[in-house]
VOTIMI-397136 format. One record per residue (C-alpha): x, y, z; residue number from 0. Coordinates in steps of 0.02 Angstrom, whole numbers, m for minus. Layout:
<r c1="X" c2="Y" c3="Z" nr="NUM"/>
...
end
This chain:
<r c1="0" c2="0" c3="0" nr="0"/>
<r c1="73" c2="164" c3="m45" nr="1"/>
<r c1="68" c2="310" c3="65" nr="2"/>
<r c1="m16" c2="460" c3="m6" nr="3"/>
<r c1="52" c2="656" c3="6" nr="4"/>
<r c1="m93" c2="749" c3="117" nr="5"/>
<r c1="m106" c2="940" c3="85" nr="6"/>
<r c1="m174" c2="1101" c3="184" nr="7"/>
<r c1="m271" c2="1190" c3="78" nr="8"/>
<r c1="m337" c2="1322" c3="206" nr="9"/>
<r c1="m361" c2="1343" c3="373" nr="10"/>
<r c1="m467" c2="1483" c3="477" nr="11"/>
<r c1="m505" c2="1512" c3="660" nr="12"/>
<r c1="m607" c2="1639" c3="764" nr="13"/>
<r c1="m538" c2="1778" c3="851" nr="14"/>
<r c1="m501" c2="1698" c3="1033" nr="15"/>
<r c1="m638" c2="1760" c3="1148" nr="16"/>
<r c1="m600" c2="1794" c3="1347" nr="17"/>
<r c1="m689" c2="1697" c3="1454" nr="18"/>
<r c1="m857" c2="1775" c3="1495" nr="19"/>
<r c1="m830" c2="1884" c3="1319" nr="20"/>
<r c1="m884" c2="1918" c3="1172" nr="21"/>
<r c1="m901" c2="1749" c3="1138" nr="22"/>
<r c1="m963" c2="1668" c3="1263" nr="23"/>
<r c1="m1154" c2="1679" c3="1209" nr="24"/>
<r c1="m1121" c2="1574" c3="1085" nr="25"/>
<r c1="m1135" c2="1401" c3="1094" nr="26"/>
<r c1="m1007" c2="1279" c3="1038" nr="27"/>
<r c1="m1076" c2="1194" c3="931" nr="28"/>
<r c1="m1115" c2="1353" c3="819" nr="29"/>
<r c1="m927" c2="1413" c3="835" nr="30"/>
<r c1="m867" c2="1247" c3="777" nr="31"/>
<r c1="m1009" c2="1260" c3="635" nr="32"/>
<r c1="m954" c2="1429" c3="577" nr="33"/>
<r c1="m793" c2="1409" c3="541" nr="34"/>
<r c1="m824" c2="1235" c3="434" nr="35"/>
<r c1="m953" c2="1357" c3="341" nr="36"/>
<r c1="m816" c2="1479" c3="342" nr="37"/>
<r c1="m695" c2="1349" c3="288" nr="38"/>
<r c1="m800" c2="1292" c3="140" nr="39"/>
<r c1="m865" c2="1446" c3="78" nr="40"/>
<r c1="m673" c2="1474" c3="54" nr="41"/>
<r c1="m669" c2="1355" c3="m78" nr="42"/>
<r c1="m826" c2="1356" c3="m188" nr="43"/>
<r c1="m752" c2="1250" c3="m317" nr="44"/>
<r c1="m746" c2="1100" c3="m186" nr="45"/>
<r c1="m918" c2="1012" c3="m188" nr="46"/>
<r c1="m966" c2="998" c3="21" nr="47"/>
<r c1="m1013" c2="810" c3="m21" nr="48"/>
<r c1="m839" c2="765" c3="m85" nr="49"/>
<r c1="m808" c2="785" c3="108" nr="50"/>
<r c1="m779" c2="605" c3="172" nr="51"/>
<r c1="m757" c2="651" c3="358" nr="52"/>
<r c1="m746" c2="776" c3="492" nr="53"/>
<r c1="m626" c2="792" c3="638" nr="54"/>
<r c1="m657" c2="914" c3="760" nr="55"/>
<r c1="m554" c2="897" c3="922" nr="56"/>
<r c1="m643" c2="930" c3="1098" nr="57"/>
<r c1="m571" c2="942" c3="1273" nr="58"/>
<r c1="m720" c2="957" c3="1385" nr="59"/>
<r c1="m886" c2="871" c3="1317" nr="60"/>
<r c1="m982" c2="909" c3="1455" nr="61"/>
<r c1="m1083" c2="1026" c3="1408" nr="62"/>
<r c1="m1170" c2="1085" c3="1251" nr="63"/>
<r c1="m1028" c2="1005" c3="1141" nr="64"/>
<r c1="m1069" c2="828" c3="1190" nr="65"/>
<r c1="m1158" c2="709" c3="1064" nr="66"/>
<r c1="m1003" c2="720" c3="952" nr="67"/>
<r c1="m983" c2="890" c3="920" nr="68"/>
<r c1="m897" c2="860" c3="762" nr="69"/>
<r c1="m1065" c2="796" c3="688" nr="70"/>
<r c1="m1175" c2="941" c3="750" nr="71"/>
<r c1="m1066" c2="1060" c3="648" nr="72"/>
<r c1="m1083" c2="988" c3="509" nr="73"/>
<r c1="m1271" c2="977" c3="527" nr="74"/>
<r c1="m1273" c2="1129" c3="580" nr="75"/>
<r c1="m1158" c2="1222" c3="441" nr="76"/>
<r c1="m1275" c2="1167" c3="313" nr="77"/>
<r c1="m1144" c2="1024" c3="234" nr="78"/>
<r c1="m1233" c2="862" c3="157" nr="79"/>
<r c1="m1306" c2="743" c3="280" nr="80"/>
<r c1="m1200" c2="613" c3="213" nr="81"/>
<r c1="m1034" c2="706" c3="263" nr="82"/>
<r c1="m1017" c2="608" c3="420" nr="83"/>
<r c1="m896" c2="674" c3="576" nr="84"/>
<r c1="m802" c2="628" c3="728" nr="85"/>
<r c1="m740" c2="709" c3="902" nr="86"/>
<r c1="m567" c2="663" c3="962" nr="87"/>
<r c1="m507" c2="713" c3="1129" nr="88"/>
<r c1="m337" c2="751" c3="1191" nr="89"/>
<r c1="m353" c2="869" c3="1306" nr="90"/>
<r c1="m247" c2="1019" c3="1259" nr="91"/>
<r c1="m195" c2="913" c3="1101" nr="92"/>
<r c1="m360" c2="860" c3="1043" nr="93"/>
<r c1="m400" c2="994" c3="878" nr="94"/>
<r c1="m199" c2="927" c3="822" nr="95"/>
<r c1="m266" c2="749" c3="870" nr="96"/>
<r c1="m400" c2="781" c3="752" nr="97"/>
<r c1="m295" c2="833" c3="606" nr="98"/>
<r c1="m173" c2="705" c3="622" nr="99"/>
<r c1="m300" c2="583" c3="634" nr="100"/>
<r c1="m385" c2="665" c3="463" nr="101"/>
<r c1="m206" c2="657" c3="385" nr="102"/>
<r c1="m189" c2="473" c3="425" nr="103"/>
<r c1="m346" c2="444" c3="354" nr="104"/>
<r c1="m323" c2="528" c3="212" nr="105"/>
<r c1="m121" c2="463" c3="185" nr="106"/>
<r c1="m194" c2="274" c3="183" nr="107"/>
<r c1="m332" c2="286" c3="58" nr="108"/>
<r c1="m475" c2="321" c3="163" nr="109"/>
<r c1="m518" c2="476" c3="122" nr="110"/>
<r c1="m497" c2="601" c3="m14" nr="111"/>
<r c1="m566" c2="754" c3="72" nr="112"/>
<r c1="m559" c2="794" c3="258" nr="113"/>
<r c1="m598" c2="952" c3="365" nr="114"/>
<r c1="m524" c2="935" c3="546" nr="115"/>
<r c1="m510" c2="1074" c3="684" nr="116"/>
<r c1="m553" c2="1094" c3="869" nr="117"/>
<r c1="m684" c2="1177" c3="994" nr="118"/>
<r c1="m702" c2="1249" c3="1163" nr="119"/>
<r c1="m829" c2="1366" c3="1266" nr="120"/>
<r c1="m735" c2="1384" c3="1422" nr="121"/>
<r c1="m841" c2="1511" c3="1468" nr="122"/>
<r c1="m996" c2="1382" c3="1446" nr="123"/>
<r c1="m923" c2="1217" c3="1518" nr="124"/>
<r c1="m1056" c2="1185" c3="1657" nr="125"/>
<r c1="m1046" c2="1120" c3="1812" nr="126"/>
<r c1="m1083" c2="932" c3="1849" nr="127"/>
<r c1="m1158" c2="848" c3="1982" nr="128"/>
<r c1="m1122" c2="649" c3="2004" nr="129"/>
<r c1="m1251" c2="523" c3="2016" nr="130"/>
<r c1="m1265" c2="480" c3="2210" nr="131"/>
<r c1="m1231" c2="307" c3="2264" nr="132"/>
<r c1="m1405" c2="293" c3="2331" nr="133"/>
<r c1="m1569" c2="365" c3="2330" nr="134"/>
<r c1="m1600" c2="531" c3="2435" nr="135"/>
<r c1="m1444" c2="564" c3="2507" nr="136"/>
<r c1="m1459" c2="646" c3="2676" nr="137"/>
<r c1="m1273" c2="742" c3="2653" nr="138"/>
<r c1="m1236" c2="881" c3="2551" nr="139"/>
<r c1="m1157" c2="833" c3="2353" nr="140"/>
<r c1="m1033" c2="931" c3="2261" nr="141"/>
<r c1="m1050" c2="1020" c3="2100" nr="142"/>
<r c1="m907" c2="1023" c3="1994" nr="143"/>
<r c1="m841" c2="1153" c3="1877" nr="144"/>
<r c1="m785" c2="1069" c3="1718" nr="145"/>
<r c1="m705" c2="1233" c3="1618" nr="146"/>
<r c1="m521" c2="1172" c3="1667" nr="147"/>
<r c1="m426" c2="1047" c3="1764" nr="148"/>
<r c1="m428" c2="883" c3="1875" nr="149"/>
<r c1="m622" c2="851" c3="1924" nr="150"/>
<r c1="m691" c2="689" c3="2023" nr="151"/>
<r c1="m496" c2="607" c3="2015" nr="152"/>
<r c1="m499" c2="439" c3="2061" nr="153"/>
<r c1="m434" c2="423" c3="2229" nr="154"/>
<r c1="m289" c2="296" c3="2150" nr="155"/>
<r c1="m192" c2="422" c3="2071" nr="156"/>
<r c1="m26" c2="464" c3="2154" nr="157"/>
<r c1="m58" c2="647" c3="2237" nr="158"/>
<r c1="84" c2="708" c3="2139" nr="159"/>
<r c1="2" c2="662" c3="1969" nr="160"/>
<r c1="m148" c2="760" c3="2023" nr="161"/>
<r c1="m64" c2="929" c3="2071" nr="162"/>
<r c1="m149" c2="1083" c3="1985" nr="163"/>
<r c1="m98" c2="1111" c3="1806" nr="164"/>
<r c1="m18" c2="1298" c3="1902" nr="165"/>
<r c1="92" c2="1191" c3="2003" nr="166"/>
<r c1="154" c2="1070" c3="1855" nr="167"/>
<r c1="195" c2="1236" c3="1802" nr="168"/>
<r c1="277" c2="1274" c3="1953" nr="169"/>
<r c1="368" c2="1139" c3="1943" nr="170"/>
<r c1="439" c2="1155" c3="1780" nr="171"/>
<r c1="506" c2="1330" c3="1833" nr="172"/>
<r c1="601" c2="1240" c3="1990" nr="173"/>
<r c1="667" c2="1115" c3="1874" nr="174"/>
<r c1="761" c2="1221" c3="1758" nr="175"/>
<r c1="768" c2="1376" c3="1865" nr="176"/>
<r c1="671" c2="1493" c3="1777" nr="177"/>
<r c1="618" c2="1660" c3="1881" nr="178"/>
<r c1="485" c2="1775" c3="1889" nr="179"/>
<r c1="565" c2="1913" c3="1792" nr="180"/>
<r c1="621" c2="1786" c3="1651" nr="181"/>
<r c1="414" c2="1723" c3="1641" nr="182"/>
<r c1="344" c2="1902" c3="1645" nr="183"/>
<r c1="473" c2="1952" c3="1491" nr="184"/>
<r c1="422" c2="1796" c3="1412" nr="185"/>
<r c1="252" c2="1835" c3="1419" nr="186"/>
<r c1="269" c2="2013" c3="1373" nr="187"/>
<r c1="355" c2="1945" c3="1218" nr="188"/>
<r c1="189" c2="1894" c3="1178" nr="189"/>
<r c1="87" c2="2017" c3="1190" nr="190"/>
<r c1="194" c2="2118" c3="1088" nr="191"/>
<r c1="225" c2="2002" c3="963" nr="192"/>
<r c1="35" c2="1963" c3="955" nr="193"/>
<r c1="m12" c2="2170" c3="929" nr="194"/>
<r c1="121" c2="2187" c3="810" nr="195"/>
<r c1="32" c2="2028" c3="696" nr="196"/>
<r c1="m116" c2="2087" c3="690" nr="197"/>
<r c1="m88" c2="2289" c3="671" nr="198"/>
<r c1="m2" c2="2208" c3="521" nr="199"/>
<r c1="m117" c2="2115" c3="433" nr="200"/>
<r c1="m36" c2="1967" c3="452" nr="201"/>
<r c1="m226" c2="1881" c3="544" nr="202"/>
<r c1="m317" c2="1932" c3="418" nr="203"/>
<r c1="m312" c2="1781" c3="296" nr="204"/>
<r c1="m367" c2="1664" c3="435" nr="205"/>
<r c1="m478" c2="1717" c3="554" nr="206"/>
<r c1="m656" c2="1753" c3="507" nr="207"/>
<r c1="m751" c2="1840" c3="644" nr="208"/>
<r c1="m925" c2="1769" c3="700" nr="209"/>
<r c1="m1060" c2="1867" c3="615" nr="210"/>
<r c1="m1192" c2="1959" c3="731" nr="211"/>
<r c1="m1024" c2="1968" c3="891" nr="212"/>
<r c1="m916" c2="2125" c3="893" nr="213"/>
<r c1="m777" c2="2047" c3="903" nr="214"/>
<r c1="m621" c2="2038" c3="754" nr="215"/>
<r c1="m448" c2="2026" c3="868" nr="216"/>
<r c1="m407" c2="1914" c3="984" nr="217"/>
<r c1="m490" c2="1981" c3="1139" nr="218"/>
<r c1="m336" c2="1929" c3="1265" nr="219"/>
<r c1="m218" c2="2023" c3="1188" nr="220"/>
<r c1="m138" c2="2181" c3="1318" nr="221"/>
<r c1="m65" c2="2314" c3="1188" nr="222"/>
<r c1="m23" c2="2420" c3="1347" nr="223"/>
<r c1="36" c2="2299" c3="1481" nr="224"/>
<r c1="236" c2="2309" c3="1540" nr="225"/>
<r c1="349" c2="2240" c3="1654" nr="226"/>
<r c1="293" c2="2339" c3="1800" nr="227"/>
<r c1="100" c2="2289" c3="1754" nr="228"/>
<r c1="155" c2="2100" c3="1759" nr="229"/>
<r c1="264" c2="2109" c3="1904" nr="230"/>
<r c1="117" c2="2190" c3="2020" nr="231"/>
<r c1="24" c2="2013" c3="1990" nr="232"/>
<r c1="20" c2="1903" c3="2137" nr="233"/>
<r c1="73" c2="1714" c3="2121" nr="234"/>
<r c1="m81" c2="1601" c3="2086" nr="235"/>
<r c1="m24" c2="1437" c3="2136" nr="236"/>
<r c1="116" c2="1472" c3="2265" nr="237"/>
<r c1="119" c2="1613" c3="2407" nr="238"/>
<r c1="301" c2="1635" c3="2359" nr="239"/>
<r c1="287" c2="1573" c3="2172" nr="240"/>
<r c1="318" c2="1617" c3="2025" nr="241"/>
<r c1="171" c2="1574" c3="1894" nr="242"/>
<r c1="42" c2="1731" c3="1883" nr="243"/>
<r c1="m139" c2="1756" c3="1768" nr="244"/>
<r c1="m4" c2="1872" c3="1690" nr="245"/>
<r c1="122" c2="1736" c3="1629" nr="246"/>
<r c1="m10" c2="1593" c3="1591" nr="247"/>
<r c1="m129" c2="1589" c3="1449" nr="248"/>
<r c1="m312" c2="1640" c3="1489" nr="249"/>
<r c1="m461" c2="1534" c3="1498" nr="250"/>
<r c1="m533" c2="1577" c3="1308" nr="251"/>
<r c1="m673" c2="1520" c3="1191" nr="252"/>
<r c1="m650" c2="1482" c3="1011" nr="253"/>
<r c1="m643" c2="1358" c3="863" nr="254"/>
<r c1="m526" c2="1323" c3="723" nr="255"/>
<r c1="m546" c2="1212" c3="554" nr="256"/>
<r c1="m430" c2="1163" c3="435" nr="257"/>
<r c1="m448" c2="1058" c3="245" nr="258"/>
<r c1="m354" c2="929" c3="213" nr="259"/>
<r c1="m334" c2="832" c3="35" nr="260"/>
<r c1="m229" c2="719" c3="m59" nr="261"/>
<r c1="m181" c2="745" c3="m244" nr="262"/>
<r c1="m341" c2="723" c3="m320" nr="263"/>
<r c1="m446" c2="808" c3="m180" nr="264"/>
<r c1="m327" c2="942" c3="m246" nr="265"/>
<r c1="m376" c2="954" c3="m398" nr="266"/>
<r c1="m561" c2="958" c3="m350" nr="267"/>
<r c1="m522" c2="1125" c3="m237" nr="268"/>
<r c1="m443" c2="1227" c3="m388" nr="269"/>
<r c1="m297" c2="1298" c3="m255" nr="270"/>
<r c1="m120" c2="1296" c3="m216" nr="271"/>
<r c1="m108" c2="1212" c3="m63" nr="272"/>
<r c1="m14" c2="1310" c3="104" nr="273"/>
<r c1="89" c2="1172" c3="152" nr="274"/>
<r c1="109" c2="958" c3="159" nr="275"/>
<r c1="90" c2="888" c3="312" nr="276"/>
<r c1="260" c2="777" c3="348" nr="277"/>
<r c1="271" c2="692" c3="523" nr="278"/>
<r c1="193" c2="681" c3="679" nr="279"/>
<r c1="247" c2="627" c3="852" nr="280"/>
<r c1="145" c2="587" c3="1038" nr="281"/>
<r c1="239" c2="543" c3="1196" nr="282"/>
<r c1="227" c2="531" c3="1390" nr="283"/>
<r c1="303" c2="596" c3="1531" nr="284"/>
<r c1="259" c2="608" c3="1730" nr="285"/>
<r c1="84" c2="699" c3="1753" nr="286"/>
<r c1="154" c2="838" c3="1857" nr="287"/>
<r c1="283" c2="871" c3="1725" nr="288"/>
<r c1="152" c2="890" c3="1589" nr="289"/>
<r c1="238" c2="1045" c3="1530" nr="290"/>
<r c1="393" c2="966" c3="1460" nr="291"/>
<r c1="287" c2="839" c3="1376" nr="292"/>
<r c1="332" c2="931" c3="1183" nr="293"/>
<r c1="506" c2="899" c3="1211" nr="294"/>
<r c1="518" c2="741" c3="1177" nr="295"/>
<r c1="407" c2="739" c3="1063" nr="296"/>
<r c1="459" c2="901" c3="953" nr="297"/>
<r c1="621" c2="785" c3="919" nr="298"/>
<r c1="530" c2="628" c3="870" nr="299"/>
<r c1="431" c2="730" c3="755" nr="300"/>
<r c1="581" c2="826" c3="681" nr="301"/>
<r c1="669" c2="643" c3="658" nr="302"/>
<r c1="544" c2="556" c3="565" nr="303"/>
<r c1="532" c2="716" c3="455" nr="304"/>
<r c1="720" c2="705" c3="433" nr="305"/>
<r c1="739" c2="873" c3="486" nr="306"/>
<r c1="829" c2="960" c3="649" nr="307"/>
<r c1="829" c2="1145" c3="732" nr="308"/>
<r c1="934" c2="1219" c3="596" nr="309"/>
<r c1="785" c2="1195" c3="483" nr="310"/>
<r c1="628" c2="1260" c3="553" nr="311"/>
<r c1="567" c2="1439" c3="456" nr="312"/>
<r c1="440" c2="1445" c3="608" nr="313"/>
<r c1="402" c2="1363" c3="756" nr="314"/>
<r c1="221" c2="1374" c3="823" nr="315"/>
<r c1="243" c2="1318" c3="1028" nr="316"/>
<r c1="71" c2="1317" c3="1122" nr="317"/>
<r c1="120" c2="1417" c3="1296" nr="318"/>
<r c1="5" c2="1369" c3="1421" nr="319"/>
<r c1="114" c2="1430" c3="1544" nr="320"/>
<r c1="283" c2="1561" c3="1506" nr="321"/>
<r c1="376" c2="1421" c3="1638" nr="322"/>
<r c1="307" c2="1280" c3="1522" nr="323"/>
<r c1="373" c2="1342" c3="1374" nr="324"/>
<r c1="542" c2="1425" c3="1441" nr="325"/>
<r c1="557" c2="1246" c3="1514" nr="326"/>
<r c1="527" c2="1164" c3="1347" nr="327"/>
<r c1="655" c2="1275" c3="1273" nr="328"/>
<r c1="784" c2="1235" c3="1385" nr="329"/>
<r c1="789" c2="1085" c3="1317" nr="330"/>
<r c1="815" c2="1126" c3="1164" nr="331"/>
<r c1="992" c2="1225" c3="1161" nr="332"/>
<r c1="1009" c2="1195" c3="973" nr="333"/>
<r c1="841" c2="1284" c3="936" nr="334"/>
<r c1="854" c2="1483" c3="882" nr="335"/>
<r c1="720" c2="1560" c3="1003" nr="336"/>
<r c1="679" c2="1674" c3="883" nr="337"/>
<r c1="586" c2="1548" c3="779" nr="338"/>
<r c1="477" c2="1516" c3="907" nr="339"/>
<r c1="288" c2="1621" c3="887" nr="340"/>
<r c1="359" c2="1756" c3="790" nr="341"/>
<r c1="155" c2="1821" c3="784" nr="342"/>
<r c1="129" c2="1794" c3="987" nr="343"/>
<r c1="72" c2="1640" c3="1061" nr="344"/>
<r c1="m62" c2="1575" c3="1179" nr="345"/>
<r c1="m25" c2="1694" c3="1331" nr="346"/>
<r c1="m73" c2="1842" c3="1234" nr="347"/>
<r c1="m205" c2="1762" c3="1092" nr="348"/>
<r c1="m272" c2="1621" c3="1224" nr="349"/>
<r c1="m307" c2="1430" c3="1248" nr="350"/>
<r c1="m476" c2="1366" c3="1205" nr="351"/>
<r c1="m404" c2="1185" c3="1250" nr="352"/>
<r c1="m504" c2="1079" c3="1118" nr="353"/>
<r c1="m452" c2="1211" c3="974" nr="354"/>
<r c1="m276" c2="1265" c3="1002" nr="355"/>
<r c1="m186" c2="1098" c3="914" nr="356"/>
<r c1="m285" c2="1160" c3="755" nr="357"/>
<r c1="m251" c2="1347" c3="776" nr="358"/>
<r c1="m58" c2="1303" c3="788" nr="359"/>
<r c1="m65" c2="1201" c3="653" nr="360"/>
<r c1="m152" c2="1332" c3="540" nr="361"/>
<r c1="m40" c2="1469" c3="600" nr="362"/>
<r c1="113" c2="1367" c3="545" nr="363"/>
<r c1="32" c2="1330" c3="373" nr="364"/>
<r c1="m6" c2="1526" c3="334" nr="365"/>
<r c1="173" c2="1553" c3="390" nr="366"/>
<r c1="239" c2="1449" c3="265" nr="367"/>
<r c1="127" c2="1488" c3="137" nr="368"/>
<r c1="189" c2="1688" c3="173" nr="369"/>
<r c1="366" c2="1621" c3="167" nr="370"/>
<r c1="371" c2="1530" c3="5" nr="371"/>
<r c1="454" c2="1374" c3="58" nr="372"/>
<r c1="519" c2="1301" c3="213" nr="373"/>
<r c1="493" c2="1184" c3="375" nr="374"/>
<r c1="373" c2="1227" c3="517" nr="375"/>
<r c1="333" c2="1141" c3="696" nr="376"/>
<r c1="207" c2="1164" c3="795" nr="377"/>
<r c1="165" c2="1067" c3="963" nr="378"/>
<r c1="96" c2="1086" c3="1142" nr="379"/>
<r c1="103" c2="1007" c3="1288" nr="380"/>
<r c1="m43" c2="914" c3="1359" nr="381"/>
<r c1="m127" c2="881" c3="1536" nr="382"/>
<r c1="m97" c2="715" c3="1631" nr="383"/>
<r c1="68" c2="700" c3="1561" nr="384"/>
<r c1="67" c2="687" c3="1351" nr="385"/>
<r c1="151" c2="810" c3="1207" nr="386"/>
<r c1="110" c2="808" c3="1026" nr="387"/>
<r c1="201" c2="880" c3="868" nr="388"/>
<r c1="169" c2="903" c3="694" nr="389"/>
<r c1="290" c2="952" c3="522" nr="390"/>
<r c1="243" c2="1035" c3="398" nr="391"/>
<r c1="323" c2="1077" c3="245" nr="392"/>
<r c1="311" c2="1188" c3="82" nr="393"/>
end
């Protein structure tokens, strides 16, 4: 069986809401919908029912994206009933899961045509209430909050697997000695870089903003904030720590979508495509340390490729924490920082979980396709311990 080349042809995103913003009157379900619609409208010459499959990547499920949210937008973004579609979940991973799981489909034969992408309403994850054990309980149950983090943890895990994703974070900083000042530049870095992309233009071929909401930036972003702004935050995790809202990504809402084709799902969209999609790479590491799960992975990823450091034209690293990712890039010595989110990353434009993997992925593929040629990366790290990586090429 041969292996077949799988293309990007596009790829689009909201603007990131805040949580409790702009977007969070909208459901799920309709953000993930819009920007498939968005996504297709982008390429009239494709007909919607050469579509064999949709992969849409969710992190909660809880709430008004369960019953396979990949399936409701579709249904709901007007596509043929017969375009059938799936919801993968890997945690912060899960809208990457869902285009390497679209590409693999695709590079085997079994499909021609695939849109994948990612979800998540933090500001609408509910709050859950278990079953009880029996009948009218006379004691009080707990309602828990399902919009980020370890809920109803079996009482088997090892406490230090179930520390707060803050403290992984934590941790991460006391492993390779990063300091407060060090984060809060990091993050800075971000928010700067972030303005700068968008007063530029360089958003505005992929994100299409959600008609009837007033919102067309990335609501996160702080044009104005400095290092005395950051450095007045108290620790979140720690009394004397060093992790901050100001050097973590936000909680966010937002969706991204991306459409993937072989050779002659190429020729039925009419386009150039942005970039190929070379290798992928998953690994493990101890819970706690969930922040340096990429590293590992990143080099996996770069060898299957058979490419290193020295190659990369961008690097797209999800920072769910400034410690995380100054941790991750420790570890890489051989990697030229400057690679790394040259248009901001998730501290200033956010982290809706289920759709960041996809939003990387599509940054890295408009990246290219502005560059011409080259190699890009992107990966995150993952909660419970996992990091995922994808090449791309042009």
């Amino acid at each position: 069986m041969s292996i077949r080349d799988v293309y990007i042809v596009d790829a689009v995103r909201t603007p990131i809401g805040k949580f409790g913003g702009a977007l969070s009157s909208v459901r799920p379900d309709d953000l993930a919908a819009h920007v498939v619609r968005s996504l297709v409208r982008r390429t009239p010459a494709l007909d919607p029912a050469l579509v064999d499959d949709v992969y849409f990547g969710d992190a909660n499920g809880a709430g008004e994206d369960n019953r396979d949210v990949a399936r409701m937008a579709v249904l709901l973004a007007g596509l043929p009933t017969t375009v059938p579609g799936v919801t993968v979940n890997r945690l912060c991973g899960s809208g990457m899961e869902a285009v390497i799981q679209a590409a693999r489909a695709i590079a085997v034969g079994d499909a021609s045509v695939a849109i994948a992408g990612g979800v998540e309403s933090m500001s609408r994850a509910p709050w859950v209430l278990q079953k009880p054990e029996r009948a009218f309980p006379a004691g009080h149950q707990q309602l828990h909050s399902t919009t980020l983090g370890w809920r109803m943890t079996n009482p088997r895990m090892p406490a230090e697997w179930t520390v707060p994703l803050g403290e992984g974070a934590e941790l991460v900083a006391d492993k390779h000695a990063i300091g407060r000042e060090e984060q809060d530049a990091f993050a800075l870095a971000s928010h700067r870089k972030a303005a700068a992309a968008w007063a530029e233009g360089l958003y505005d071929g992929e994100v299409v903003p959600y008609e009837g909401v007033d919102l067309v930036r990335d609501e996160c972003i702080r044009d104005t904030t400095s290092p005395e702004a950051l450095a007045k935050l108290k620790p979140s995790f720690r009394p004397d720590g060093t992790v901050t809202a100001g050097n973590a990504s936000p909680l966010n809402d937002g969706a991204a979508a991306l459409l993937l084709v072989d050779e002659a799902g190429l020729r039925e969209t009419g386009r150039e495509p942005l970039a190929r999609i070379r290798a992928s790479a998953v690994t493990g590491v101890e819970p706690q340390l969930f922040g340096l799960g990429p590293v590992e992975a990143v080099r996996r990823a770069l060898d299957k490729a058979g490419r290193g450091f020295a190659d990369l034209t961008t690097f797209e690293l999800n920072e769910a924490f400034a410690a995380q990712a100054l941790g991750c890039l420790a570890e890489w010595p051989e990697l030229d920082p400057a690679r790394v989110n040259p248009r901001g990353g998730a501290i200033a434009i956010g982290h809706p979980l289920g759709a960041s993997g996809a939003r990387l992925t599509g940054a890295v593929a408009h990246q290219l396709a502005a560059a011409g040629s080259g190699t890009g990366l992107a990966a995150l790290c993952i909660g419970v311990g996992q990091g995922l990586a994808l090449v791309l090429e042009r």
